[in-house]
Structures are given as C-alpha cells and as structure tokens.
ChimeraX commands (.cxc) that place a marker at each C-alpha (Angstrom):
marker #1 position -1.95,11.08,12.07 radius 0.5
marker #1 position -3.78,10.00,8.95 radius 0.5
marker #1 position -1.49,7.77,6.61 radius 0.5
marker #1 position 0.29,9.36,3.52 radius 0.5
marker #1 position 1.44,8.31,0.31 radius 0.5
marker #1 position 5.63,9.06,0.99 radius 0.5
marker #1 position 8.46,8.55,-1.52 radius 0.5
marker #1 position 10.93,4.84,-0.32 radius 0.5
marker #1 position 14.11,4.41,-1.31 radius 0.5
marker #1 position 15.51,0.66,-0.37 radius 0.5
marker #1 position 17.74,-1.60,-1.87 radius 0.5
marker #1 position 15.43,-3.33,-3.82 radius 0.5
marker #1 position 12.82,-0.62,-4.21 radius 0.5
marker #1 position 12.54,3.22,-5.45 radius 0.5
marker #1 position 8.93,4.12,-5.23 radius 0.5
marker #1 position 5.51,5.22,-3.46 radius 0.5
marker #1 position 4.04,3.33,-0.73 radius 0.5
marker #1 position 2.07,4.07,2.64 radius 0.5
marker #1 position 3.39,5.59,5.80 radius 0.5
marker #1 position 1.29,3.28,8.25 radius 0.5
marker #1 position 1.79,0.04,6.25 radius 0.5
marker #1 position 3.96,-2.19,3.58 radius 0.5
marker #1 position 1.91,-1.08,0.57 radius 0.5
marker #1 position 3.49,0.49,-2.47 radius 0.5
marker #1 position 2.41,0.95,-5.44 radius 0.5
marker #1 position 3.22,-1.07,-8.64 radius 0.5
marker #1 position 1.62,-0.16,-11.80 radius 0.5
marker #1 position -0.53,-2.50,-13.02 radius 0.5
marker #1 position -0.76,-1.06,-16.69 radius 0.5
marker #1 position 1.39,0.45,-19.39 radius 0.5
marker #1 position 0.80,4.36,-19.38 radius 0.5
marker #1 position 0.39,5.08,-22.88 radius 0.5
marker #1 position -0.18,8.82,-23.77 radius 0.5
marker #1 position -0.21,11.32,-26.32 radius 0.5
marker #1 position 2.43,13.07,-24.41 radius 0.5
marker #1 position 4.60,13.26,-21.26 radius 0.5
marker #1 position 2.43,15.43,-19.49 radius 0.5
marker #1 position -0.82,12.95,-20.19 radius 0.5
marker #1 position 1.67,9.44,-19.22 radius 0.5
marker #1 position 2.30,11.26,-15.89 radius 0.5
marker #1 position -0.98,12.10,-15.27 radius 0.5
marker #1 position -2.24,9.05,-15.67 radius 0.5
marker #1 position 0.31,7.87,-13.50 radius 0.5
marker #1 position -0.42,9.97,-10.91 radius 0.5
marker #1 position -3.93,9.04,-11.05 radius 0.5
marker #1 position -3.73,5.45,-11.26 radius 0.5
marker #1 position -1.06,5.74,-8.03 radius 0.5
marker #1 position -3.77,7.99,-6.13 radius 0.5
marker #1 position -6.47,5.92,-6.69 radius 0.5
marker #1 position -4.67,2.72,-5.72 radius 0.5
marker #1 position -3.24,4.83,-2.87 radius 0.5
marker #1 position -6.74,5.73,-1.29 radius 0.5
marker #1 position -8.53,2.01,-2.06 radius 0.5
marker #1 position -5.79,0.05,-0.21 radius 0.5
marker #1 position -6.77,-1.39,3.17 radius 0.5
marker #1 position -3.60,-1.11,5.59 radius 0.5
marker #1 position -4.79,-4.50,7.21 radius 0.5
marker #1 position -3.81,-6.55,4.28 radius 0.5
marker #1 position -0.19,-5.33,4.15 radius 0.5
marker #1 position 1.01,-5.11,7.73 radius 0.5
marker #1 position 4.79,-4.51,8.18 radius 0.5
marker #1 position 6.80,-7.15,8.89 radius 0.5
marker #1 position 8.16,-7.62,12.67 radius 0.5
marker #1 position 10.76,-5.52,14.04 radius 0.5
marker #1 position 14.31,-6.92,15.68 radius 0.5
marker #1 position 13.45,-7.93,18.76 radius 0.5
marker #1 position 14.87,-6.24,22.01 radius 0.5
marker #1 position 15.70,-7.75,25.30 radius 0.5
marker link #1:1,2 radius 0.2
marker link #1:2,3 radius 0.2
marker link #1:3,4 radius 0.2
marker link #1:4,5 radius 0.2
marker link #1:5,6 radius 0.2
marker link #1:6,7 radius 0.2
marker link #1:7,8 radius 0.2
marker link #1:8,9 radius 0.2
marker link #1:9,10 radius 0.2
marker link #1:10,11 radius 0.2
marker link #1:11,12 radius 0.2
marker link #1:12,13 radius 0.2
marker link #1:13,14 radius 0.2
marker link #1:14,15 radius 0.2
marker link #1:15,16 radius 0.2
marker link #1:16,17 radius 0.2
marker link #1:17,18 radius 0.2
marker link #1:18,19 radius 0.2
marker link #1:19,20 radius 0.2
marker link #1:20,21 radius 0.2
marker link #1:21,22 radius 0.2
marker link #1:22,23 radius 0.2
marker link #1:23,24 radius 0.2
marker link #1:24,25 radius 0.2
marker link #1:25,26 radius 0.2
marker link #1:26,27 radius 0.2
marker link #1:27,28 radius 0.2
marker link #1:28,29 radius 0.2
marker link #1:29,30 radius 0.2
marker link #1:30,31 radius 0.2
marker link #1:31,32 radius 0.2
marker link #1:32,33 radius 0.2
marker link #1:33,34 radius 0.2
marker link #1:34,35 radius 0.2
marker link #1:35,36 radius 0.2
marker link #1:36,37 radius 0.2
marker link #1:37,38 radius 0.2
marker link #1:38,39 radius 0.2
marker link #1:39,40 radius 0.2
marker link #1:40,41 radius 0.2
marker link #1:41,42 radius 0.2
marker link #1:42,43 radius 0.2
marker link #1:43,44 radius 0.2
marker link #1:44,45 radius 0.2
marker link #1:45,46 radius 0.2
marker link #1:46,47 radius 0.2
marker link #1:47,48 radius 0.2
marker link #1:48,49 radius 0.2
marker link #1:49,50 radius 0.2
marker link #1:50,51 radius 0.2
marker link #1:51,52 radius 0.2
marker link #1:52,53 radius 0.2
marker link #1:53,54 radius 0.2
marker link #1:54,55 radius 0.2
marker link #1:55,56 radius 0.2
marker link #1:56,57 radius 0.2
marker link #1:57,58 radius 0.2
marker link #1:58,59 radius 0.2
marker link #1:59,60 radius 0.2
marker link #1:60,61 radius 0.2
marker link #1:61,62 radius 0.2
marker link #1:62,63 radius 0.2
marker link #1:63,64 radius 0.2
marker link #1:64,65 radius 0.2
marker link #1:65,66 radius 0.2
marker link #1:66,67 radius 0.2
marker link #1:67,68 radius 0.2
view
C-alpha cells in the first residue's frame, strides 16, 4: 500500500505526517493571505508538496519495544 499523508495526534504533536515513516509536516513559512480561504490553501499546498518530495529513508521510525 502506497504511503498517505494521515492526521497524528500525540502528546507532543497534533498534525500531518506519513503513514510509512516519521515525517510530518512543519510549516516552514508564515501563510499570509487575503483571506481564510487563500491561508488554507496555501497551507494545503505547501503541506502537499512537502508531503510528495519527502524521501521515507531519511525519517525512519524509531525502534519498537523489543519482545522476547
């Protein structure tokens, strides 16, 4: 299954980030609009595009508990 930008609610985080890997997004830049509608979309855009050029590699989960 292909990876997917999903919603993660921790402790310490409320956000987007990937389904196969520790990336989330953080925006990089004040979104400044003329309205609500344009702040979001440019939210939305700057989250998809940062989404789709992430490599998985560079954030790999950390280690689960391990079982004996």
């Amino acid at each position: 299954m292909p990876r997917q930008l999903v919603w993660i609610e921790k402790q310490n985080f409320q956000g987007f980030g990937c389904s196969d890997c520790h990336w989330v997004f953080n925006p990089s830049d004040s979104l400044v609009g003329q309205s609500l509608d344009e702040m979001k979309h440019r939210y939305e855009a700057q989250r998809d595009k940062e989404f789709a050029a992430h490599v998985c590699a560079k954030h790999p989960r950390p280690p689960g508990p391990k079982t004996q």
